[in-house]
C-alpha positions as CSV (number, residue, x, y, z in Angstrom):
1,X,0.0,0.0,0.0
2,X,1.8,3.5,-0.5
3,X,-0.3,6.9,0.7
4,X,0.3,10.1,-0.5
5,X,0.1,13.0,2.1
6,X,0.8,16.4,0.0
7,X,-0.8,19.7,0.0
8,X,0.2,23.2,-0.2
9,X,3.2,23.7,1.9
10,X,1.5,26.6,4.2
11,X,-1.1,23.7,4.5
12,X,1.4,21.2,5.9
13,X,2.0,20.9,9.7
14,X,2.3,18.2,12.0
15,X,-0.6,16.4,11.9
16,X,0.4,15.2,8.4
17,X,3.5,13.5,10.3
18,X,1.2,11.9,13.5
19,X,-1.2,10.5,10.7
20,X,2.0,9.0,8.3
21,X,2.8,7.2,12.1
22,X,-0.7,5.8,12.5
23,X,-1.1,4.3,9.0
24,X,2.4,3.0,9.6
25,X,1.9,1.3,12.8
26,X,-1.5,-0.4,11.4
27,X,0.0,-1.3,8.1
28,X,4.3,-1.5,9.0
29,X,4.5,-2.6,5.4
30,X,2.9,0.2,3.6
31,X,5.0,3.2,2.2
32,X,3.8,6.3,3.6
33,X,5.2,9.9,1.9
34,X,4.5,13.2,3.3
35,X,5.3,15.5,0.1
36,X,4.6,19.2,0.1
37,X,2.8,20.0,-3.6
38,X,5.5,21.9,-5.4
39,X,4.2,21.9,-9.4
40,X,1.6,20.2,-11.1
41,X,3.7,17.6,-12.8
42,X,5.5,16.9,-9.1
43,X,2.0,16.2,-7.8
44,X,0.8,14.5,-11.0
45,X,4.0,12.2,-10.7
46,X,3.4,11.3,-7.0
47,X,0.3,11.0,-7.3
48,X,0.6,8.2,-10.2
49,X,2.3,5.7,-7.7
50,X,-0.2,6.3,-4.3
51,X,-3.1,4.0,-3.6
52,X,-4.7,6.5,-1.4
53,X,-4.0,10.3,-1.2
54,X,-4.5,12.7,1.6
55,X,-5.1,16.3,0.7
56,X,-7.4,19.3,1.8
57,X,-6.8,22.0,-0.6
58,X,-5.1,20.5,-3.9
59,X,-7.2,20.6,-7.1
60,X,-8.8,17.0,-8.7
61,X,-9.2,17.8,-12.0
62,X,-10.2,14.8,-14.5
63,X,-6.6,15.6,-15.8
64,X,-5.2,14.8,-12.5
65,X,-7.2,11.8,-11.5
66,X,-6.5,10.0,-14.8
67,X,-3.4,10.2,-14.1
68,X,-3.4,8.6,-11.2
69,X,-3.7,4.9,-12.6
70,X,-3.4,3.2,-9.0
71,X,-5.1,5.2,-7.0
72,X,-8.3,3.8,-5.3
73,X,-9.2,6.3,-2.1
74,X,-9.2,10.5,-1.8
75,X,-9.5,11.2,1.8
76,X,-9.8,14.8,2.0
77,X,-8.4,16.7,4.8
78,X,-11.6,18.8,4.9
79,X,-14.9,19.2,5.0
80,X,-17.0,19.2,1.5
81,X,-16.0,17.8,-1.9
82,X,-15.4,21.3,-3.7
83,X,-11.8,20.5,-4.6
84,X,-12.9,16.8,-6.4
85,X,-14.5,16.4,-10.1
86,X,-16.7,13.8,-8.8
87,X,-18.0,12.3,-12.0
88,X,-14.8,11.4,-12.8
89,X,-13.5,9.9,-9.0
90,X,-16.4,8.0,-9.5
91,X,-15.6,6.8,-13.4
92,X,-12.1,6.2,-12.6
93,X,-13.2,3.7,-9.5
94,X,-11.7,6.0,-7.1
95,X,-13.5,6.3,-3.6
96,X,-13.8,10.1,-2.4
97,X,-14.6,10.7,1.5
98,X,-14.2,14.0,3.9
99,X,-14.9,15.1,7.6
100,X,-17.9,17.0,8.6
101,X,-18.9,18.3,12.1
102,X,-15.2,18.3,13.4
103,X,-15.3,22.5,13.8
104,X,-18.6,23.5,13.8
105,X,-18.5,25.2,17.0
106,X,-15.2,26.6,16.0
107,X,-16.2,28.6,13.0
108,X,-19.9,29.5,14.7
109,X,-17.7,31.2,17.2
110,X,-15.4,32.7,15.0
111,X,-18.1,34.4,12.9
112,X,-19.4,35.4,16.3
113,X,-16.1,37.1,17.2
114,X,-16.1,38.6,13.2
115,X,-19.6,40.5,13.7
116,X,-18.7,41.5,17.0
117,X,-15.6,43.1,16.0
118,X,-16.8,44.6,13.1
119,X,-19.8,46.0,15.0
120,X,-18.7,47.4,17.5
121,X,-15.0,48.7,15.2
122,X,-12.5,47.2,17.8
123,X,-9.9,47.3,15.3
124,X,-10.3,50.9,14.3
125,X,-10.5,51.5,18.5
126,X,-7.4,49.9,18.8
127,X,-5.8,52.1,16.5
128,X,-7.0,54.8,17.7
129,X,-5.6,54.1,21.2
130,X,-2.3,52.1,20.3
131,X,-1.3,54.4,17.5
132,X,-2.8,57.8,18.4
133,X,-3.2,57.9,21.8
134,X,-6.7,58.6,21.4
135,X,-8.3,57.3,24.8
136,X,-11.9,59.0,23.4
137,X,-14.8,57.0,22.2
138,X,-16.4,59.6,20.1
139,X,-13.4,58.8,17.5
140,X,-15.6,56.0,16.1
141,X,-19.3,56.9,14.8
142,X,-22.1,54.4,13.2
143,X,-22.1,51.8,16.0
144,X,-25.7,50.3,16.3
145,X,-26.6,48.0,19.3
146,X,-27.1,44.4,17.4
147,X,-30.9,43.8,18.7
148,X,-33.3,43.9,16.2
149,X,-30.6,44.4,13.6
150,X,-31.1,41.7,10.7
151,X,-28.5,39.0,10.6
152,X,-28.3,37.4,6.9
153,X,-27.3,33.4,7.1
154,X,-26.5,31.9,3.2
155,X,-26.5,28.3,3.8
156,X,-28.3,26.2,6.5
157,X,-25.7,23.3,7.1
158,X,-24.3,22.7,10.6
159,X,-22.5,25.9,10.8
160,X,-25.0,28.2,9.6
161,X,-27.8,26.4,12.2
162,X,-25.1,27.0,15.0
163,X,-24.6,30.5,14.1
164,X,-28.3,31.1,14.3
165,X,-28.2,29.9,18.0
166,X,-25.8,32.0,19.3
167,X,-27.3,35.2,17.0
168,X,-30.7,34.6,18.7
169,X,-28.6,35.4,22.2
170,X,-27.6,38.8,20.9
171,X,-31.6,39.4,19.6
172,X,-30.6,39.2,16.1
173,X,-33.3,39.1,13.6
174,X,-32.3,36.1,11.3
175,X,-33.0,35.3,8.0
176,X,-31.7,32.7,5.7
177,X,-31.1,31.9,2.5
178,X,-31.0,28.5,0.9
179,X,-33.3,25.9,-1.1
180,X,-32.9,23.2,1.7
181,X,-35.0,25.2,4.3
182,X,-38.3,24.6,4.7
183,X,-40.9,26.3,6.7
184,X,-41.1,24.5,9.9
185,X,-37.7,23.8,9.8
186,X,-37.4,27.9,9.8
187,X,-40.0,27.7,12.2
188,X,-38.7,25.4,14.7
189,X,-35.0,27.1,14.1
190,X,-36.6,30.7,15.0
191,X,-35.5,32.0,11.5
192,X,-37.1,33.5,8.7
193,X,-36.5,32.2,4.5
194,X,-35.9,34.6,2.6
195,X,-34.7,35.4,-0.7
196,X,-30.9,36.4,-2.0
197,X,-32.9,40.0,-3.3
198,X,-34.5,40.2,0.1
199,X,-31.3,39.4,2.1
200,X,-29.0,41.9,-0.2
201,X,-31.6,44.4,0.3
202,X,-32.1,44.4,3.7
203,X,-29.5,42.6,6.1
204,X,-27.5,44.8,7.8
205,X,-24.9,41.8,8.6
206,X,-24.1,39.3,5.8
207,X,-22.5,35.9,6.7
208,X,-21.5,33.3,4.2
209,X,-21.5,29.8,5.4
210,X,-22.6,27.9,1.9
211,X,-20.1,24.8,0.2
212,X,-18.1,25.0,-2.5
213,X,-20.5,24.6,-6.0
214,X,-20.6,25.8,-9.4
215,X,-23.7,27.1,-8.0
216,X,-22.0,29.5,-5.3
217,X,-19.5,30.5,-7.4
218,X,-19.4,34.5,-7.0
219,X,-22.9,34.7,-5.6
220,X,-21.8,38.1,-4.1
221,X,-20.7,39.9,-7.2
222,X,-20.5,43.3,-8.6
223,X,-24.6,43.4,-9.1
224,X,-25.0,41.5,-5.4
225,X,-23.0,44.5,-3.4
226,X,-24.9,47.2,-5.7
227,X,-28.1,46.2,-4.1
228,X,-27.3,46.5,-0.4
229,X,-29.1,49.5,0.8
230,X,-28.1,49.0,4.5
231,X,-24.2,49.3,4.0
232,X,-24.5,46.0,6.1
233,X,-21.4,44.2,7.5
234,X,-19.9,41.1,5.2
235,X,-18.9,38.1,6.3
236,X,-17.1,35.4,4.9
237,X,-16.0,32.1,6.6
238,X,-17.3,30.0,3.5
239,X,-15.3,29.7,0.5
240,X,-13.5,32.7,-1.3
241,X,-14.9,31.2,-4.7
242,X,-18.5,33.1,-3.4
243,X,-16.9,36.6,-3.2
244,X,-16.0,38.5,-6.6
245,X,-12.8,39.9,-4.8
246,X,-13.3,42.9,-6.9
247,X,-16.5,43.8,-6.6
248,X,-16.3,43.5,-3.1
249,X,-13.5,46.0,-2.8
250,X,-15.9,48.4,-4.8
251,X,-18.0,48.2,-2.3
252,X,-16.1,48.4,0.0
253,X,-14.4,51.7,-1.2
254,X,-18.5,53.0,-2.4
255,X,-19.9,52.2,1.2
256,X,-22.2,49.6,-0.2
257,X,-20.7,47.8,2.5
258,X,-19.6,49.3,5.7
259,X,-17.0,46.4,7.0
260,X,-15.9,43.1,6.2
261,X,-14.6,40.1,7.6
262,X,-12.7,37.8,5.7
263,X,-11.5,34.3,6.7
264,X,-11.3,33.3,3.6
265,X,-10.3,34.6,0.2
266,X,-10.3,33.7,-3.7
267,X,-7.1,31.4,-3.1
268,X,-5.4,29.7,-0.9
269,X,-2.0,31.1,-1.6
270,X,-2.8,34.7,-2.0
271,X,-0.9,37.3,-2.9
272,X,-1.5,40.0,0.2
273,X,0.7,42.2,-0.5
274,X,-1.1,43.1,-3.9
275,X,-4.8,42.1,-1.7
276,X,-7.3,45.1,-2.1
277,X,-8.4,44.6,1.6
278,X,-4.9,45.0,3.7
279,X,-4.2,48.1,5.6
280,X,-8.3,49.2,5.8
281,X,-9.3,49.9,9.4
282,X,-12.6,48.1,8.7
283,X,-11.7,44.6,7.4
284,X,-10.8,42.2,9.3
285,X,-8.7,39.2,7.9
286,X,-7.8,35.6,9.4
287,X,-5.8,33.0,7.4
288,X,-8.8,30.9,7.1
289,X,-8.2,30.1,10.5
290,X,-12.1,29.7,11.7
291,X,-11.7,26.1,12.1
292,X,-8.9,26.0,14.2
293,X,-8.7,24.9,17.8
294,X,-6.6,22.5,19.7
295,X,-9.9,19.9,19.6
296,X,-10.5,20.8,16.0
297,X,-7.3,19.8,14.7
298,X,-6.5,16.8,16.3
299,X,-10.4,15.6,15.5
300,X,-9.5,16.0,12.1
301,X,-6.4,14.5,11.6
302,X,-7.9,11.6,13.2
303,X,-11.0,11.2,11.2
304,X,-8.9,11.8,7.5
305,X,-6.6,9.0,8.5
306,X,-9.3,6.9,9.9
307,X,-11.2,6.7,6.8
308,X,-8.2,5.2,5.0
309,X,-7.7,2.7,7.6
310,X,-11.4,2.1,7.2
311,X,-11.2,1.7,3.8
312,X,-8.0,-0.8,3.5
313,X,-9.7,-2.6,6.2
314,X,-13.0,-3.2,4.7
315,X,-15.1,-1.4,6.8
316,X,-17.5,1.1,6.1
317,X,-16.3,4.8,5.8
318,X,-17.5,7.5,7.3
319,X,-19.3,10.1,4.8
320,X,-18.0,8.6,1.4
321,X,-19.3,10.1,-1.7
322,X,-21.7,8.7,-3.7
């Protein structure tokens, strides 16, 4: 058996080298390679010799997976499927699995600590007082107690529904927006449906919490941010695929929207020193980080490893594409 661990090299850390020691010590014959990605034809050429491949952020093109002749099991380091062309994982005989619920609470709270931020401008305070010397409240202006405001959801998985729990704490208003919602789900949830128009139009807090899909892809574009009447505050702890980078420093620079928090961005290696949102005392950026916590990391690391075990073993694996 030979497994492939290889990702982007910011990506790598040492949960790679714990879960190479526990495939190791089930299987002491199996060749086990922890390779940081370097170049397409690197990957390509790794990737042509594993059986199984561990990965969270590298692209699965149909290019890529025929390539890899031998390889029977993607265990992805992550939660959703964005990164795999499923159709062909699933013409090529190759078994596709990730981990869900292993940082729900971490990213609900991490949105949390966004809005707050951003609501009440503790980074613009904090400049104020670190840089300036400014120990004066009245240096910050357009700060709105959150009850009654209206709190925006897109998406209604795990994350989103945990979100909505602790928003109803700080008398939010919610609404959501997705197609899997029904009424007495909204009902029992203590959330309204509404649509994307509705939600652009009137949220004064926007949170993204929807996959990775074709489907997603730029739903807050340059027409999106033009209809925001409430300069609302954006949030993104989704995927940077939703967000037309662009458009959203427009709106940023037009006042469409007041203040942004960004844990995640169009790429995962970005290039921040040419990024539109550095140095703005209203933005807010995290190295898609909202997933992180001491609990978080080690649940994943076991869970991705587990379903390869799993799968060499014969047993059933946890959350397998179909």
């Amino acid at each position: 058996m030979n497994v492939l661990f290889c990702d982007y090299p910011q990506s790598m850390d040492d949960c790679y080298r714990w879960q190479k020691a526990q495939i190791e010590q089930a299987y002491p014959d199996a060749t086990v390679r922890v390779v940081p990605y370097a170049s397409p034809q690197q990957f390509r050429e790794k990737l042509a010799e594993a059986d199984a491949l561990v990965t969270a952020f590298l692209p699965l093109t149909r290019e890529v997976l025929a390539g890899a002749r031998k390889l029977r099991v993607i265990s992805l380091h992550a939660t959703g499927y964005g990164t795999v062309n499923l159709a062909a994982a699933k013409e090529f005989g190759i078994a596709v699995t990730h981990v869900v619920d292993y940082c729900t609470t971490e990213v609900a709270e991490h949105t949390m600590a966004l809005l707050l931020a951003l609501a009440r401008h503790l980074k613009a305070y904090d400049r104020h007082v670190q840089e300036g010397h400014a120990w004066r409240f009245e240096t910050e202006t357009g700060l709105h107690r959150l009850a009654g405001r209206h709190l925006m959801l897109f998406g209604w998985g795990r994350i989103s529904r945990r979100v909505a729990q602790f928003a109803r704490a700080f008398g939010l208003d919610i609404g959501v927006v997705s197609h899997h919602l029904t009424e007495d789900e909204a009902k029992d949830a203590g959330v309204r449906r509404v649509t994307k128009e509705e939600a652009f139009a009137t949220g004064d807090i926007l949170s993204n919490h929807m996959p990775e899909a074709q489907a997603n892809y730029h739903t807050f574009d340059h027409a999106a941010f033009a209809m925001m009447e409430q300069a609302p505050i954006f949030i993104n702890v989704g995927r940077g695929s939703a967000v037309d980078e662009a458009a959203l420093a427009w709106a940023l620079e037009s006042g469409k929207v007041s203040a942004a928090g960004l844990d995640v961005l169009q790429t995962e290696t970005p290039d921040l020193a040419k990024s539109p949102f550095l140095g703005r005392p209203n933005v807010i950026l995290t190295p898609h980080a909202a997933f992180y916590s001491e609990e978080s990391h080690r649940g994943l690391a076991e869970r991705s490893v587990q379903n390869i075990l799993d799968f060499f073993a014969g047993k059933p694996i946890e959350n397998l594409a179909k």
